[in-house]
KETI-89112 format. One record per atom (N, C-alpha, C, CB): residue in one letter; x, y, z. Coordinates in steps of 0.05 Angstrom, whole numbers, plus 5000, padded with zeros to 4 digits. Each point is the difference from the previous one (the first is absolute). Glycine has a CB too. Layout:
residues N
AXYZ
...
This chain:
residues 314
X501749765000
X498350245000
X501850255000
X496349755025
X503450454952
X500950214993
X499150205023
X500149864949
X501550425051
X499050195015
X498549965024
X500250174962
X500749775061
X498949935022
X500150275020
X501449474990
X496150555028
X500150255004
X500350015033
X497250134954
X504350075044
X502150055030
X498649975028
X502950364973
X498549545044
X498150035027
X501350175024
X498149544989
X499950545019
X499950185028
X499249965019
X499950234982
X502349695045
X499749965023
X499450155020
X502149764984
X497150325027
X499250185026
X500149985025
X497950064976
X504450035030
X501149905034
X500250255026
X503649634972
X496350135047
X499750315017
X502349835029
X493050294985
X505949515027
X501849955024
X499849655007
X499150565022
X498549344965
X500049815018
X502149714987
X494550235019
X506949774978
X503249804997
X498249774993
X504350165038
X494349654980
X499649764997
X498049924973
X501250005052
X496550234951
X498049984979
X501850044965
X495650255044
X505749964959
X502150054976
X500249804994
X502350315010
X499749525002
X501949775000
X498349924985
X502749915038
X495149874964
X498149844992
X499250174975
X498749765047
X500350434957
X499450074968
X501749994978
X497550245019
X505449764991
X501850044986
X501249784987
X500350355024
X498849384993
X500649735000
X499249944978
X499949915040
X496450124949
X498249914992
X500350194975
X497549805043
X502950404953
X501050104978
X501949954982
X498650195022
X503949724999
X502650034984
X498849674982
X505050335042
X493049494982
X499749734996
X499149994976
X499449885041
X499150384944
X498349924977
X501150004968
X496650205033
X501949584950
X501449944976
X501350234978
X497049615010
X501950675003
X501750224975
X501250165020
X496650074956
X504049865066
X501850225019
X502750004988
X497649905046
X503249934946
X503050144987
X500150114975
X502249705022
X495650414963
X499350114978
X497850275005
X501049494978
X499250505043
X498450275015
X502250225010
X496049685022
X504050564985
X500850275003
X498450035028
X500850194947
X499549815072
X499750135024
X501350285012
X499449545001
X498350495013
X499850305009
X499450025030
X498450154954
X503149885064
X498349995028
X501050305013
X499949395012
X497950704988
X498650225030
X501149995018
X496149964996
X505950155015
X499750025026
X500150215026
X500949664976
X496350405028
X499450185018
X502050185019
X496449694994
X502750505014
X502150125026
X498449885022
X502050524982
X499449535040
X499749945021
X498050245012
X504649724998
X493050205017
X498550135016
X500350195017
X498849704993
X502650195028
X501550095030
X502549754995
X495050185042
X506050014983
X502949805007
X498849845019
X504450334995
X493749485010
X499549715004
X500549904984
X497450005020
X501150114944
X500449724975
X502250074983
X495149864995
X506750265024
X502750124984
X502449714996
X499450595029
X500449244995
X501549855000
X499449644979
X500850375051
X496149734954
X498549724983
X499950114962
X495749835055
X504150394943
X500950074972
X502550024990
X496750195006
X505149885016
X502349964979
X501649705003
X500750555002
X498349365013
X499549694996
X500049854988
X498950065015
X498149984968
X498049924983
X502050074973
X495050115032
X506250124961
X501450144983
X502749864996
X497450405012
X504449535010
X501949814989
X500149694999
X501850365012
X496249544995
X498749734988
X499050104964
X497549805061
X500850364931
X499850044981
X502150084979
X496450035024
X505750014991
X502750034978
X501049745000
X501850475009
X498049355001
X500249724996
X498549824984
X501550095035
X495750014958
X499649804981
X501150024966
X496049955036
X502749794951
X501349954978
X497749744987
X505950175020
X494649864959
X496949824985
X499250074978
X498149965037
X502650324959
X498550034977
X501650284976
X495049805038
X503650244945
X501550094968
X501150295007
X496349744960
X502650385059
X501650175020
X497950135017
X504150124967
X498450055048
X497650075035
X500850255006
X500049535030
X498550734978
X501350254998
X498850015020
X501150194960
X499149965068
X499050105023
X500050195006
X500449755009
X497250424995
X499150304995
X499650055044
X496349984927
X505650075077
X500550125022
X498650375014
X504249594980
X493150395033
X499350324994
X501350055033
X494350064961
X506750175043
X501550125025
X497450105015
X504950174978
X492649885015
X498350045017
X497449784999
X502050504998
X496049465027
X498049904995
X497650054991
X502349885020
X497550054943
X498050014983
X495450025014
X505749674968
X496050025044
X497749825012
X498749814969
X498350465048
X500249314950
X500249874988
X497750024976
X502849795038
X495650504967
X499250074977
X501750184977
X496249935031
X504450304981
X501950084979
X502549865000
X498250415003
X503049415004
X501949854991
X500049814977
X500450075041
X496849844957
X498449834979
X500550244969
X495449725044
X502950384969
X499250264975
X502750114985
X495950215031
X505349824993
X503250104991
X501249804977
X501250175053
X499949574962
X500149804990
X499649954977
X499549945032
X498249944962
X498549984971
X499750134980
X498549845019
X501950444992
X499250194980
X503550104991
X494250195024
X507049714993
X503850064994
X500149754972
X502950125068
X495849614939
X501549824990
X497449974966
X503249725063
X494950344941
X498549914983
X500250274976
X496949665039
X503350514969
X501850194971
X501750024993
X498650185003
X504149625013
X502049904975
X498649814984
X504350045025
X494349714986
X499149684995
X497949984991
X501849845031
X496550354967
X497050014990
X497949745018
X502250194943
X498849635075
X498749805005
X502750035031
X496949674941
X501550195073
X500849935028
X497749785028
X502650554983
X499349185025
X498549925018
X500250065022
X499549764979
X498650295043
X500550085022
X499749815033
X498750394963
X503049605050
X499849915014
X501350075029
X498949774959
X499150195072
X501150095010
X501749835027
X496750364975
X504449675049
X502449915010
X497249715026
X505650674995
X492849284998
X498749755015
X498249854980
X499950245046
X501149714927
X498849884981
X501849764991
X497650424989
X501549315011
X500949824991
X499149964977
X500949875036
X500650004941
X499049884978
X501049784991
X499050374990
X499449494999
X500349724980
X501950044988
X496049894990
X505449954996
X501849894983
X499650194974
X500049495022
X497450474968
X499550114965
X497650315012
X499949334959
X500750745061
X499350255002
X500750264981
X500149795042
X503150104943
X499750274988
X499249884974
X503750345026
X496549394962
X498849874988
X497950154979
X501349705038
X496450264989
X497650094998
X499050264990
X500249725032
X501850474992
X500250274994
X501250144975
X499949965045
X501849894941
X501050054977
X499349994974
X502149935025
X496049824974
X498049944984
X497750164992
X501549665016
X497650405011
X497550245002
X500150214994
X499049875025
X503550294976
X500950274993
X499849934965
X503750175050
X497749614949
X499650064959
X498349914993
X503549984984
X493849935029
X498149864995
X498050204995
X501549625025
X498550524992
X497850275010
X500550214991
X499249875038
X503150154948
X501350355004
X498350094978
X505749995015
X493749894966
X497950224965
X497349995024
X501649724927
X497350185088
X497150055014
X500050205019
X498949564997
X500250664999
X499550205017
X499149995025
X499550124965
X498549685030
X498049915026
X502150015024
X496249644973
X504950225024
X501949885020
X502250155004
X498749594989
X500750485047
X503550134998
X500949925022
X499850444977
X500049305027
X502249975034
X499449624989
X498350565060
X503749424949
X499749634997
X501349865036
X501949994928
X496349845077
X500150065028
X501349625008
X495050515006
X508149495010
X499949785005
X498749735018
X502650324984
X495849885042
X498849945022
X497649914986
X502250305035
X496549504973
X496849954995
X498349885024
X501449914951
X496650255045
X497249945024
X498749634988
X497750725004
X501749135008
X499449754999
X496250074986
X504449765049
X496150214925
X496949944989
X500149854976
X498150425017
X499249534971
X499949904976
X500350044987
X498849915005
X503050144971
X500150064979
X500449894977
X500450225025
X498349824937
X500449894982
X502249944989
X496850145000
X504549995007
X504349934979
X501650035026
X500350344940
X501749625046
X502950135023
X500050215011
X502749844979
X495650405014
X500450315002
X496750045013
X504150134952
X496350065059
X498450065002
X499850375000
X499449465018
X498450724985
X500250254992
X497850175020
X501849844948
X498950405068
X499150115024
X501050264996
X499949625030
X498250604973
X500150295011
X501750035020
X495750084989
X504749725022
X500550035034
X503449885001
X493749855022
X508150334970
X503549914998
X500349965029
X502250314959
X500249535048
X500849935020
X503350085013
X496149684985
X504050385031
X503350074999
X502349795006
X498250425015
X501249304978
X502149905013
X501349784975
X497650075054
X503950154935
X501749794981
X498150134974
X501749445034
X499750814956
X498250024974
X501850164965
X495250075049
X503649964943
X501950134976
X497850104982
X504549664999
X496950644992
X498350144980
X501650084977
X497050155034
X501850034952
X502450204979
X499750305004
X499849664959
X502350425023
X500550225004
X497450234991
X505249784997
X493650144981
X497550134986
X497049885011
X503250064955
X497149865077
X497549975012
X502050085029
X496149574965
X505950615036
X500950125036
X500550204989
X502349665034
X496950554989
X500450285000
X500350175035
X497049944946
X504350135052
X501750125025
X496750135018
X506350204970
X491549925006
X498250205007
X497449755012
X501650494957
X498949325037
X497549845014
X500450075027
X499549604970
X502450445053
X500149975014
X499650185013
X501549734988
X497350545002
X500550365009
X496949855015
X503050554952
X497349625071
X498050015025
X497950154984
X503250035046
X497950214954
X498250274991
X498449924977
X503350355014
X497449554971
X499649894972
X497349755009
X506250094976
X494249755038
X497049805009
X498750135014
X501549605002
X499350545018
X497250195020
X498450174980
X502950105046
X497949994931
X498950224980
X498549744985
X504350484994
X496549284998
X498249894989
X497549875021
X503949954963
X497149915062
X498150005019
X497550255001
X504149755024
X496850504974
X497750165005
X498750034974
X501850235039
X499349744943
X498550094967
X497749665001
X505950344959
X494249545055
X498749694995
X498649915028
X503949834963
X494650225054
X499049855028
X499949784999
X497850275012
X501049614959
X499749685006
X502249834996
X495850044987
X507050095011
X501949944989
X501549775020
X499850494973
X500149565052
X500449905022
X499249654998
X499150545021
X498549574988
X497749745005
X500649824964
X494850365042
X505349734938
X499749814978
X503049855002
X496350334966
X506149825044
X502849955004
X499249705013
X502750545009
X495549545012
X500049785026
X498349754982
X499750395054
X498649684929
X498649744996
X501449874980
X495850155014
X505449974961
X502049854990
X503249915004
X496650174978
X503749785039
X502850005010
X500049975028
X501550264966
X496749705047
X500149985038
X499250185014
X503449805000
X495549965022
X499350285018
X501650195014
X497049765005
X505450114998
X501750185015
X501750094984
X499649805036
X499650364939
X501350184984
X499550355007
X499649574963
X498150485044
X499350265000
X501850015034
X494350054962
X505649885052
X500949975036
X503750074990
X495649475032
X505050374953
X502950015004
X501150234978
X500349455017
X498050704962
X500550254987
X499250245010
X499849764968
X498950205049
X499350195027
X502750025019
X494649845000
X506349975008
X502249975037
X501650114967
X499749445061
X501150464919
X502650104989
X500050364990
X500749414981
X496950615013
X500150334991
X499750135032
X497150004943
X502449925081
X499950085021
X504050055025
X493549714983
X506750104998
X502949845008
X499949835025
X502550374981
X495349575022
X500149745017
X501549764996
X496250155004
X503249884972
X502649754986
X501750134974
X496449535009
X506050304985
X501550114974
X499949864979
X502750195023
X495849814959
X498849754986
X500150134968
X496349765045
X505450054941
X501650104976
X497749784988
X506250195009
X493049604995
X498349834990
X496750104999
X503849655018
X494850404995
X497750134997
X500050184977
X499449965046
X502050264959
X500150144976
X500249834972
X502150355030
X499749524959
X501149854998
X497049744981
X504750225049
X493449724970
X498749884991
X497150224989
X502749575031
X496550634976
X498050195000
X500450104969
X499950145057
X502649774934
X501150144978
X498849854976
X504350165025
X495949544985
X499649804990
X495849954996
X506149875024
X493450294991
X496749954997
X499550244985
X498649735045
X502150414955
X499150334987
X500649914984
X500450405020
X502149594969
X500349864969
X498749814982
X503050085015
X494749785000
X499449725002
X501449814990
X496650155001
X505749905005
X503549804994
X499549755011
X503850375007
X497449384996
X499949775014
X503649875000
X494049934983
X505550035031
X502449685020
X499949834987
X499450015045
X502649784958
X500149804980
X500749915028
X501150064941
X497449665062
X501049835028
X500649664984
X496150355047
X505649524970
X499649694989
X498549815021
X504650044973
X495249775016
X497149835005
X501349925034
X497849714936
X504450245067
X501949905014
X501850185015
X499549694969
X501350415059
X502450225006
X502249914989
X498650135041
X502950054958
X502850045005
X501750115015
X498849954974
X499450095056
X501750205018
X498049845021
X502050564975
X501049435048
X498449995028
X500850225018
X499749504997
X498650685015
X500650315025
X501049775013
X496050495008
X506749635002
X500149885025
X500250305023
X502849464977
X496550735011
X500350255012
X498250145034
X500950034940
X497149855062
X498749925021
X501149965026
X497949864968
X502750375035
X501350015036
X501150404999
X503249265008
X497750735014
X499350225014
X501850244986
X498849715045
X503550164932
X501750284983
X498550004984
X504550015003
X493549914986
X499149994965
X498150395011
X498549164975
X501650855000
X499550234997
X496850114997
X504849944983
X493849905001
X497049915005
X499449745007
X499150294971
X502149525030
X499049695003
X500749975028
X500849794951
X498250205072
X500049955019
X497249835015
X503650394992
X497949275021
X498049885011
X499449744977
X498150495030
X499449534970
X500049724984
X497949964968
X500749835058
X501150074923
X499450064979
X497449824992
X504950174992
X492949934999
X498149895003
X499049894966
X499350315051
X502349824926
X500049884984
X500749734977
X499450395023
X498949514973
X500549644994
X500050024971
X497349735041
X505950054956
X500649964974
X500949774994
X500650394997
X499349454981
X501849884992
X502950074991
X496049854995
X505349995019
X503350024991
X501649914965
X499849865059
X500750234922
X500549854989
X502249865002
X497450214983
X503749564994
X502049755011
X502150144989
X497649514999
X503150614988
X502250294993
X501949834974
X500950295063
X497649484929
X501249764985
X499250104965
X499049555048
X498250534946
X499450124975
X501750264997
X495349785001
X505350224960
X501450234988
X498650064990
X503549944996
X494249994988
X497950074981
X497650075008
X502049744977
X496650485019
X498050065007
X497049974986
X503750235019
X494449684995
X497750104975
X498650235007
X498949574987
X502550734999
X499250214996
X497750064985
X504050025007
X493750094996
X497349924987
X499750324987
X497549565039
X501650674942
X498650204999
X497950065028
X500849894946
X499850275056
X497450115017
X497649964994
X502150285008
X496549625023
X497449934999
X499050155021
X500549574981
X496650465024
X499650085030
X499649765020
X497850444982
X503149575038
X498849665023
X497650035002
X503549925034
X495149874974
X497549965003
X499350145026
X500249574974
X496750535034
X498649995017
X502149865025
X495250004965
X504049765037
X500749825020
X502450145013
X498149564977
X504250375003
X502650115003
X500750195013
X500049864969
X498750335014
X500150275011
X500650055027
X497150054969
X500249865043
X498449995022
X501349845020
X496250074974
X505249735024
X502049845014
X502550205004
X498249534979
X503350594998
X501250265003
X499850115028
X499050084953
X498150115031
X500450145020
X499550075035
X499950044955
X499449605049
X498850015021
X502850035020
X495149714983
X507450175014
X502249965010
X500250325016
X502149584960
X496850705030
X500950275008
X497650015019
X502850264955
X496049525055
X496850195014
X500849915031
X494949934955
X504250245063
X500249905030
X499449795012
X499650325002
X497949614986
X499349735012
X501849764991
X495450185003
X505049814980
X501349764980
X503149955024
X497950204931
X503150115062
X502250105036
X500349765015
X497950485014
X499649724999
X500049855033
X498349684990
X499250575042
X499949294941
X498449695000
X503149865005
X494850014956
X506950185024
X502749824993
X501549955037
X501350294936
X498649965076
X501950035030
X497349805013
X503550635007
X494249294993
X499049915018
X500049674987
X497450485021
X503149494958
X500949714988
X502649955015
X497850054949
X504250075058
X502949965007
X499149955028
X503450314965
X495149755049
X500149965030
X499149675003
X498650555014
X501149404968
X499049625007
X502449884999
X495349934974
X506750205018
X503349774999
X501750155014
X500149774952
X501750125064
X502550165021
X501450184987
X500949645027
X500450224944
X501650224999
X498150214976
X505449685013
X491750264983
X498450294999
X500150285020
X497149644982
X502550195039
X499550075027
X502950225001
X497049475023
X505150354982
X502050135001
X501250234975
X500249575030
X499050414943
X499350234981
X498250275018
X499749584954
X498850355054
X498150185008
X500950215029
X496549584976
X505550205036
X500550095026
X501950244993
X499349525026
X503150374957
X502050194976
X499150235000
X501049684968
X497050295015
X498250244989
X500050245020
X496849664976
X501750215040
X497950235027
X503050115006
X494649695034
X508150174980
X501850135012
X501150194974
X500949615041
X499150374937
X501650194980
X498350234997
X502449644973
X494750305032
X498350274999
X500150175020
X497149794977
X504350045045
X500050165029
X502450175003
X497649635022
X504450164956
X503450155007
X499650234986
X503649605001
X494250544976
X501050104974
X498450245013
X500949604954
X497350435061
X498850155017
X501250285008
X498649585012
């Protein structure tokens, strides 16, 4: 496979999660025919002064792949504009870029997959994010196709990213030109879409992804997902940056053993589908899942995790 398109890592402190992603990367069948790029954040305070530059000379040690450049920033970005930064540095030399960040594992043919899709998709407009992560539903082919992008393990191009999706000012002006704009966000794409573009224009949270996906429904653009993951979070504990506690989304793993994909044209999913989608973002579905875990110990003990990390983060 010709022209393979570059990847971007995104690091901040935590050494062990790195490691493993880095494992599982270098592990995959075009990593030594890949160009790597890794992020790596400034330090916060002088607490995560000592775990970042840490993190930073372990990362001058690895080796695996067609080459590795490490973009060192002297101050702390935080891990939305670091993203933005990032991608938008590497995807207007490359026109194409996959993204990925420092608690993502992948399969073997992860970039495989992702490489295929980029030249698969790139003449279709529709589509502007091809997503490695997948939510567990039914679907007709290998692929499947959603309003609703995901951030974990994904790749776009350069003529569907623009620095301006992300201007604050720029969505509150469309928020007010539209009232129902909100609520239609929420019914095609989740319920907890309008809640988390709210905390982020509020700055309750720093969320380079919301934006990120909102961009993706106004456009009425779509995600390319496979039938199967290719990423497991292992990010879920108390440094992750939004993923904290217990991940409540169910997937199949794939065997990381296939090179070939069956890439289908775009279709819309069915009803059913859909609806299986989107139930994964609703509260109840939440808490059925945390009160299913209390019937087995080490549910129990997930749960116990939980309550103390909500208490420490307090």
């Amino acid at each position: 496979m010709e022209d393979l398109a570059p990847i971007c890592l995104f690091t901040y402190n935590r050494k062990q999660e790195t490691i493993r992603t880095i494992e599982a990367l270098k592990n995959n069948f075009l990593a030594n025919k890949s160009e790597l790029f890794i992020f790596s954040d400034g330090y916060k305070n002088n607490n995560d002064k000592k775990s970042v530059l840490e993190l930073r000379n372990y990362l001058k040690t690895i080796s695996g792949f067609k080459s590795i450049e490490i973009i060192e920033s002297n101050q702390n970005k935080g891990l939305a504009n670091s993203i933005i930064y990032g991608v938008n540095t590497i995807i207007q030399k490359y026109d194409k870029v996959i993204v990925l960040e420092d608690d993502l594992v992948t399969t073997r043919n992860f970039l495989d997959f992702m490489n295929q899709s980029l030249n698969y998709y790139f003449d279709d407009d529709r589509i502007q994010s091809i997503n490695g992560y997948s939510l567990k539903i039914n679907c007709e082919s290998g692929v499947y196709f959603h309003q609703r992008t995901f951030p974990w393990g994904w790749a776009t191009w350069n003529d569907r990213w623009s620095e301006d999706i992300f201007n604050y000012q720029s969505i509150e002006e469309l928020i007010k030109s539209d009232p129902q704009l909100l609520r239609k966000f929420n019914k095609k794409c989740g319920v907890d879409m309008a809640r988390m573009l709210k905390n982020a224009i509020s700055g309750t949270i720093n969320s380079w992804y919301i934006r990120w996906a909102l961009n993706h429904f106004i456009n009425k653009n779509y995600a390319v997902f496979p039938s199967s993951s290719f990423i497991v979070n292992i990010g879920f504990d108390l440094q992750g940056t939004h993923c904290k506690g217990i991940n409540t989304y169910v997937n199949d793993l794939d065997s990381g053993e296939k090179r070939e994909f069956n890439l289908v044209p775009f279709y819309k999913l069915k009803k059913s589908s859909n609806k299986k989608l989107l139930k994964y973002f609703k509260r109840t579905y939440k808490l059925l899942f945390r009160f299913n875990l209390l019937k087995t110990q080490v549910g129990r003990e997930k749960i116990k995790q939980e309550i103390k990390n909500r208490i420490f983060n307090k």
